[in-house]
C-alpha positions as CSV (number, residue, x, y, z in Angstrom):
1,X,125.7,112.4,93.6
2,X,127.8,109.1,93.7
3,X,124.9,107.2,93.6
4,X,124.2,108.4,89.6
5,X,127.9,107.1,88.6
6,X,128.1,104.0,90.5
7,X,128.7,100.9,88.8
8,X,126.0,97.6,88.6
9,X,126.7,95.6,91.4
10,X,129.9,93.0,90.2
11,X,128.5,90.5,92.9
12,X,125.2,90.1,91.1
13,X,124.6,87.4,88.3
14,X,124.2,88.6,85.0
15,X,122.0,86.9,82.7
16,X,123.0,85.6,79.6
17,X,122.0,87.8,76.5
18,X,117.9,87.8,75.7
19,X,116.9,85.7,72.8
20,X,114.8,87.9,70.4
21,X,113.0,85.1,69.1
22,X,111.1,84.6,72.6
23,X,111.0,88.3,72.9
24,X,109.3,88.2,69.0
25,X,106.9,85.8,70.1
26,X,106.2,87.1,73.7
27,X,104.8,90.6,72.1
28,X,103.6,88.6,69.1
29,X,100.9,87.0,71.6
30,X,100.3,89.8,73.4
31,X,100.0,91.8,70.4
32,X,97.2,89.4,69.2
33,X,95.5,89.2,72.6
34,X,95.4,92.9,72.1
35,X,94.1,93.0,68.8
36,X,90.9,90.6,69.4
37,X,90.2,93.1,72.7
38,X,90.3,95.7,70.3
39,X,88.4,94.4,67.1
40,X,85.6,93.8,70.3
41,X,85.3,96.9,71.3
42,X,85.1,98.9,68.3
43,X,82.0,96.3,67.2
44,X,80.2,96.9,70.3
45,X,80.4,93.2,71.6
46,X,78.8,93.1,75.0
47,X,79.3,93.4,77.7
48,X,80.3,96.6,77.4
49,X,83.9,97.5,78.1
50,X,84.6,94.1,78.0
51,X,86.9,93.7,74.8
52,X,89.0,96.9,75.8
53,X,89.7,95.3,79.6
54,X,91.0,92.5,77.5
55,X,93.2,94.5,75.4
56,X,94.7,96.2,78.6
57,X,95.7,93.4,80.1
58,X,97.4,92.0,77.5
59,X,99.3,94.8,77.1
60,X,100.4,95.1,80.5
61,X,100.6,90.9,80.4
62,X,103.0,91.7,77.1
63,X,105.5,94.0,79.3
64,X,106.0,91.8,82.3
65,X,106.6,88.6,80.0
66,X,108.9,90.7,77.8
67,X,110.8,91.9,81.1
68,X,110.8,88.2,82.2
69,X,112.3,87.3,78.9
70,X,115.0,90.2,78.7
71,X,115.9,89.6,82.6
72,X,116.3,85.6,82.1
73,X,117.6,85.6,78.5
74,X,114.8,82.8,77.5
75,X,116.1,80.6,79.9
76,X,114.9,77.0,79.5
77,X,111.4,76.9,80.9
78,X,110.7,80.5,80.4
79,X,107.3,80.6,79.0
80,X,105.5,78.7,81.9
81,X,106.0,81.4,84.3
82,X,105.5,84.0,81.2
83,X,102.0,82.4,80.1
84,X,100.8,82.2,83.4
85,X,101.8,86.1,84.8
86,X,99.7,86.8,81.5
87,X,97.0,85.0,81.8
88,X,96.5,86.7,85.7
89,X,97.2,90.0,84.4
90,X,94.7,89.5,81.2
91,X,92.2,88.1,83.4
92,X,92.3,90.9,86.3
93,X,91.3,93.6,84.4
94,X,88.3,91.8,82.7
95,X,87.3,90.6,86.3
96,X,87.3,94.3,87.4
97,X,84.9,94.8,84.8
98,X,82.6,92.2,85.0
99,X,82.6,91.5,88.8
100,X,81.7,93.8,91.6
101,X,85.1,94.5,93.6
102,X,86.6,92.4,90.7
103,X,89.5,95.1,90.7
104,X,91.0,93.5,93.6
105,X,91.9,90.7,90.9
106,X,94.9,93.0,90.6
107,X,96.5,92.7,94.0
108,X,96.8,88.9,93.3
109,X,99.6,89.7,90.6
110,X,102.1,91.1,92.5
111,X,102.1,88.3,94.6
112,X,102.5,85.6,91.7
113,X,105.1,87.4,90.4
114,X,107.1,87.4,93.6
115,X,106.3,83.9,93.7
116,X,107.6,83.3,90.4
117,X,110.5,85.3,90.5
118,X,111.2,83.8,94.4
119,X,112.0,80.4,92.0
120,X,114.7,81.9,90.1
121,X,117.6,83.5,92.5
122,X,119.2,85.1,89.0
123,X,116.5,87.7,88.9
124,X,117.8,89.9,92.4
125,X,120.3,91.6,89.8
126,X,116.8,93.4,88.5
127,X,116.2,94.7,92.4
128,X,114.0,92.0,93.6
129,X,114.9,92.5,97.1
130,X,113.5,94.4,100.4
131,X,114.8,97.4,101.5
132,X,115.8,99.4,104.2
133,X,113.1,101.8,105.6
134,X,114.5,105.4,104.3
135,X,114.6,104.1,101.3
136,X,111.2,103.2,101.7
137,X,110.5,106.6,102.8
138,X,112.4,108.6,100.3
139,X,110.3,106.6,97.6
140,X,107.1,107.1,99.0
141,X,107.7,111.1,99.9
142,X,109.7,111.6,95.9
143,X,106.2,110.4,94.2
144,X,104.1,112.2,96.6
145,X,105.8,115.4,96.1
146,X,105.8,114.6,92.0
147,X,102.3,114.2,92.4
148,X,101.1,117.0,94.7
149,X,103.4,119.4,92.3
150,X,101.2,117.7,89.3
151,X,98.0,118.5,91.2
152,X,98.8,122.7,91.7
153,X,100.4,123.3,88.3
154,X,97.4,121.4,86.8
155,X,94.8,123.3,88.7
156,X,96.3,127.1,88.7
157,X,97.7,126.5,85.3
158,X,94.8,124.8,83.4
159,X,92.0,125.1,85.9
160,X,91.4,121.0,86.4
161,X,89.3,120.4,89.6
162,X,89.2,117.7,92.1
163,X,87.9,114.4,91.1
164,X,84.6,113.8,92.6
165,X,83.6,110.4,91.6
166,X,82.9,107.3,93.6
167,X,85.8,106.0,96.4
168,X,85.0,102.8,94.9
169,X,86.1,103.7,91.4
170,X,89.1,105.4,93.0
171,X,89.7,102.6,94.5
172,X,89.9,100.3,91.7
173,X,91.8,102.6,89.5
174,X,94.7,102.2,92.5
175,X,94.2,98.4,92.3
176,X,95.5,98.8,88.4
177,X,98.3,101.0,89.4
178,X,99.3,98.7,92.4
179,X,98.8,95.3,89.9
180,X,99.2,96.4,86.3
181,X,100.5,100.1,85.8
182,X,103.1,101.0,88.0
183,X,104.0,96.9,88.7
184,X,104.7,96.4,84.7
185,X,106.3,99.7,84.3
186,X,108.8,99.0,87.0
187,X,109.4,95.3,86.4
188,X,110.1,96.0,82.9
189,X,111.6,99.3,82.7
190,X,113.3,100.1,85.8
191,X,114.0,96.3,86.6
192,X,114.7,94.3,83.3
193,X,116.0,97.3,80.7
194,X,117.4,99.8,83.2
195,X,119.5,96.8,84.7
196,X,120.1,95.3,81.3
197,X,121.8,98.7,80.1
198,X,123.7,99.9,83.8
199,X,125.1,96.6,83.9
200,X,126.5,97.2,80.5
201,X,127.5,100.8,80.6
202,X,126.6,103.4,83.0
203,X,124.0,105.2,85.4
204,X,122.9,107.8,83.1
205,X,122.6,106.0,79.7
206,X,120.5,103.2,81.2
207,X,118.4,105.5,83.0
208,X,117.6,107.9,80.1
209,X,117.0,105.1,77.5
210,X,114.3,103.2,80.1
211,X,112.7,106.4,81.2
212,X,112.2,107.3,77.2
213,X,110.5,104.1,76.8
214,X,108.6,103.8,79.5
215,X,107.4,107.8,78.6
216,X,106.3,106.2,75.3
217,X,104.4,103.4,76.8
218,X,102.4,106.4,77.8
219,X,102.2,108.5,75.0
220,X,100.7,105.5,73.2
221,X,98.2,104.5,76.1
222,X,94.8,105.6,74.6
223,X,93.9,105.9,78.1
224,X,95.9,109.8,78.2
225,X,94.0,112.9,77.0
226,X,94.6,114.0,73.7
227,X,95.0,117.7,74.8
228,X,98.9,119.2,74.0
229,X,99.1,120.0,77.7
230,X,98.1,116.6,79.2
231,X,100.8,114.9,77.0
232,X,103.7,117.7,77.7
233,X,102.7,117.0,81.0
234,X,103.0,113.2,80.8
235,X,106.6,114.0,79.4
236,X,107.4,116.0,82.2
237,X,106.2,114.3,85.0
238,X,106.4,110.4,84.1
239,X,110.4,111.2,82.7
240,X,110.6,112.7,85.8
241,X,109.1,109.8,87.6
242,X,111.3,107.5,85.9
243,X,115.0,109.2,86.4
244,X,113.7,109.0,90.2
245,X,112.7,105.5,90.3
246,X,116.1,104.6,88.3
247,X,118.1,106.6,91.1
248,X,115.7,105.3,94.0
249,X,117.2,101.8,92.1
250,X,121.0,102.2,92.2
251,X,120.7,104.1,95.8
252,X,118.5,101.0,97.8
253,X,119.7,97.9,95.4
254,X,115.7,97.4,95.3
255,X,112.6,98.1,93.1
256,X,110.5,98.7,96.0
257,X,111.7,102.4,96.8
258,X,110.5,103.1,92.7
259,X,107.8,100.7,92.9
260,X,106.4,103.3,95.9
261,X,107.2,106.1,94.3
262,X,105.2,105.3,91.0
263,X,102.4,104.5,93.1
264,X,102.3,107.5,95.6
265,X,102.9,109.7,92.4
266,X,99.7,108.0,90.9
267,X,97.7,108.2,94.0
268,X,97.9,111.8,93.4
269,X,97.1,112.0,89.4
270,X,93.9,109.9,90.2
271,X,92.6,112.7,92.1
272,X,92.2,114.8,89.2
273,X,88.8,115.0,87.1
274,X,89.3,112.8,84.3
């Protein structure tokens, strides 16, 4: 496919090269933020759940700010929008604990970071633009089929059933794929590193170096069973999820075709019984 060997668009502006002293103190903070959610949970401090919805935000707060950082190069003025996409992000997970329908705090941060990226024209090289409707289309039909093939192989191959828990909770776990999960996995690693390394060198390096880290983001998430076959499945499926959303990138010019591929692709893991 041409698509996998075409060049980064020469038209687009390329940012100058990220300072890793804002990227040091960017996951520094976030890294702290996580800690005290963590320390919190682990002594029990009420409410309950509270301290680890605090830690998960600032992790996903962490990626965004360190895609923002990586996409702008620490511009000048880069840690107001950075502080305030992670305070939103911190806060919408601890308001989907503590408030009923708090999880639609996380529809809110997609919008603010449109907003904030609408202020800086620089960051359309990362695929901040609309796309046409196939591609649309394409994205939407690549992450349902990823996730309706997850759903069979799981349940003829290791006998996982249906998920039969509340709509509501449903629900909200979409919310954090829609505002936190899939939105910091493709700003960061199919917007800010996948662009950073195909403007640099080509298709298929950039692709396979995002896709690995964005794979490890999961292998680390505490949130993934510990069983052998849930994390050779998370290999699988989420590498597989990646190289799509990286080629959904360089065919539409746009994260959106990605973006609605993560989440269809989620739509369909959610279904199975935790």
């Amino acid at each position: 496919m041409l698509l996998l060997s075409a060049p980064f668009d020469p038209t687009a502006v390329a940012p100058p090269r990220p300072a890793l002293p804002a990227l040091a103190r960017t996951g520094g903070v976030a890294a702290v933020v996580v800690g005290i959610g963590a320390v919190a949970e682990m002594l029990g401090a009420p409410p309950a759940g509270l301290g680890r919805a605090l830690a998960m935000g600032a992790v996903h707060a962490g990626l965004i700010g360190l895609g923002w950082v990586l996409a702008t190069g620490a511009a000048p003025g880069w840690p107001g929008p950075v502080v305030r996409l992670g305070v939103a992000m911190t806060l919408a997970p601890v308001a989907a604990r503590l408030i009923p329908w708090g999880a639609l705090a996380f529809v809110v941060v997609p919008v603010l970071l449109l907003i904030e990226a609408h202020r800086r024209p620089a960051l359309r090289a990362l695929g901040l633009m609309a796309c046409r409707p196939r591609h649309a289309l394409v994205g939407v039909a690549a992450g349902g089929f990823l996730g309706a093939h997850v759903l069979i192989t799981a349940a003829l191959t290791f006998g996982h059933r249906a998920y039969t828990g509340s709509l509501a909770a449903y629900g909200a776990a979409l919310a954090y794929d829609l505002g936190a999960n899939v939105l910091s996995a493709e700003w960061l690693f199919r917007g800010a590193i996948f662009s950073w390394g195909w403007r640099r060198f080509s298709f298929w390096p950039a692709a396979l170096v995002s896709t690995a880290l964005a794979v490890l983001r999961y292998l680390l998430d505490p949130a993934l069973p510990a069983a052998v076959e849930a994390r050779a499945g998370a290999i699988f499926y989420l590498g597989l999820v990646g190289l799509v959303g990286c080629a959904l990138r360089a065919w539409s010019g746009s994260l959106l075709p990605g973006y609605l591929a993560g989440l269809a692709f989620f739509a369909a893991y959610r279904v199975l019984a935790p």
